[in-house]
C-alpha positions in Angstrom: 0.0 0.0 0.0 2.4 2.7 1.0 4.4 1.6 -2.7 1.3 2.8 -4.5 2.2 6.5 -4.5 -0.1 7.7 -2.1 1.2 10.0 0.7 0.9 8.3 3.8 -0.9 10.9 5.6 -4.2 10.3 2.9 -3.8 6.7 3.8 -3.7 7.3 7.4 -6.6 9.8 7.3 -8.6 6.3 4.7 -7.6 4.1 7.7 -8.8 6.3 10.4 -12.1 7.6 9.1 -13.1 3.4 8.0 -11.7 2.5 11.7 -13.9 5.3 13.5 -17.0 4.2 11.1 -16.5 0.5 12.3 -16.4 1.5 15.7 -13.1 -0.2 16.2 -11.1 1.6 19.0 -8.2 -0.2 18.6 -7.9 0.5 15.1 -8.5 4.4 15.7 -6.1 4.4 18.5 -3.7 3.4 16.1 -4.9 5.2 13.0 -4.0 8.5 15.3 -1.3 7.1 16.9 0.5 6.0 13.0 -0.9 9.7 12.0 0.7 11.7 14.5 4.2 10.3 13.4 3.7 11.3 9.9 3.1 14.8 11.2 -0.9 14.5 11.2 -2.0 17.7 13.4 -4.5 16.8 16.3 -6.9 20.1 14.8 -7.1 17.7 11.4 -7.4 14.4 13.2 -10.2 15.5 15.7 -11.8 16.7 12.4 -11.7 13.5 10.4 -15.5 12.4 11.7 -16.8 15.3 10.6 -14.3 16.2 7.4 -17.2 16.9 5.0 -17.8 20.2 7.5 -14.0 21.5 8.4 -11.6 23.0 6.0 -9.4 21.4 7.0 -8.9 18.4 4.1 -7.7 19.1 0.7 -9.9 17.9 -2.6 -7.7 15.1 -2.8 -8.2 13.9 0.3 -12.0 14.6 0.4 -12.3 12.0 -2.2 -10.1 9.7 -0.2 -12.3 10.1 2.6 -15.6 9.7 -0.2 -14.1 6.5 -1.2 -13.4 5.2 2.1 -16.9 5.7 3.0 -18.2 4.1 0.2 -16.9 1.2 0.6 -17.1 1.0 4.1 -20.6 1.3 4.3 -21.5 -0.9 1.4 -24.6 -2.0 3.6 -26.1 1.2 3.7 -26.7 1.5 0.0 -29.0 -0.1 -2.5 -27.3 -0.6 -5.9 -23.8 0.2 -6.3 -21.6 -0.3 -3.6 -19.5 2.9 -4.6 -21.6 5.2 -6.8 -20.3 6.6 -10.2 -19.9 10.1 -8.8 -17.9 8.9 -5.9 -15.5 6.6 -8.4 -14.7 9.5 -11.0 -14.4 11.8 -8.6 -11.4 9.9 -7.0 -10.3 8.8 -10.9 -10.0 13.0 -11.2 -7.3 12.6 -8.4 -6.0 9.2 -8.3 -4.2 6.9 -11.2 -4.4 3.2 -11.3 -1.7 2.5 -8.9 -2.7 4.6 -6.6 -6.5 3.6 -6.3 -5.0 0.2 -5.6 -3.3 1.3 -3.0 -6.3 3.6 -1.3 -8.2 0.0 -1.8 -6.5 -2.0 -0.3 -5.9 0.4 3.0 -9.7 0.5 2.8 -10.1 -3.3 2.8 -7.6 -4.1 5.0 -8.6 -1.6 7.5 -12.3 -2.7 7.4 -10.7 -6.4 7.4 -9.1 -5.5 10.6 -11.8 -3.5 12.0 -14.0 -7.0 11.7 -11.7 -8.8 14.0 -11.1 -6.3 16.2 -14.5 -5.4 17.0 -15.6 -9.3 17.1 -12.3 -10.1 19.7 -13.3 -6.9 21.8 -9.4 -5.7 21.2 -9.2 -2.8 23.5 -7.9 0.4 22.4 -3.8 0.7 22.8 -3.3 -3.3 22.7 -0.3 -3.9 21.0 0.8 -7.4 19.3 
């Protein structure tokens, strides 16, 4: 994932917005946690659940954050998982590679989540 050309800090802010949607405190514990050392600000990370009302988040990480909910919340839709608008308008910003990459973080995260939330793993539990 972080060879597909994506700054780490969108995949960060992909893997903290699907983590805070699962409800998965381990996973947003360490989605902040991994964010901070890649220079994350706590005004942007505190804004993530409610990114679509800040100005805090660039274009190109808006659709990040689109995407991520997308396909996060595939349940909540009726048709397409990830709605044509929502594809092109992360096509405007991302190539081939890099969708792969913002994907996979989104899979893997949600993946992850799954576990985390069915084991109970408490927030700041290390492996």
């Amino acid at each position: 994932m972080y060879q597909g050309g994506v700054s780490p800090q969108i995949l960060d802010l992909v893997h903290l917005r699907a983590s805070q949607i699962n409800g998965c405190s381990a996973c947003v514990f360490a989605g902040v946690t991994g964010a901070k050392k890649h220079g994350e600000s706590d005004e942007r990370l505190h804004a993530v659940a409610a990114w679509r009302e800040t100005p805090f988040f660039t274009d190109e990480e808006r659709a990040a954050l689109t995407l991520t909910e997308a396909a996060t919340r595939v349940a909540d839709r009726s048709g397409k998982a990830v709605p044509d608008k929502v594809w092109n308008e992360a096509t405007d910003h991302f190539n081939e590679e890099q969708l792969s990459a913002i994907i996979l973080m989104i899979g893997l995260t949600n993946f992850f989540n799954r576990i985390n939330t069915t084991i109970e793993e408490p927030a700041g539990t290390t492996w």
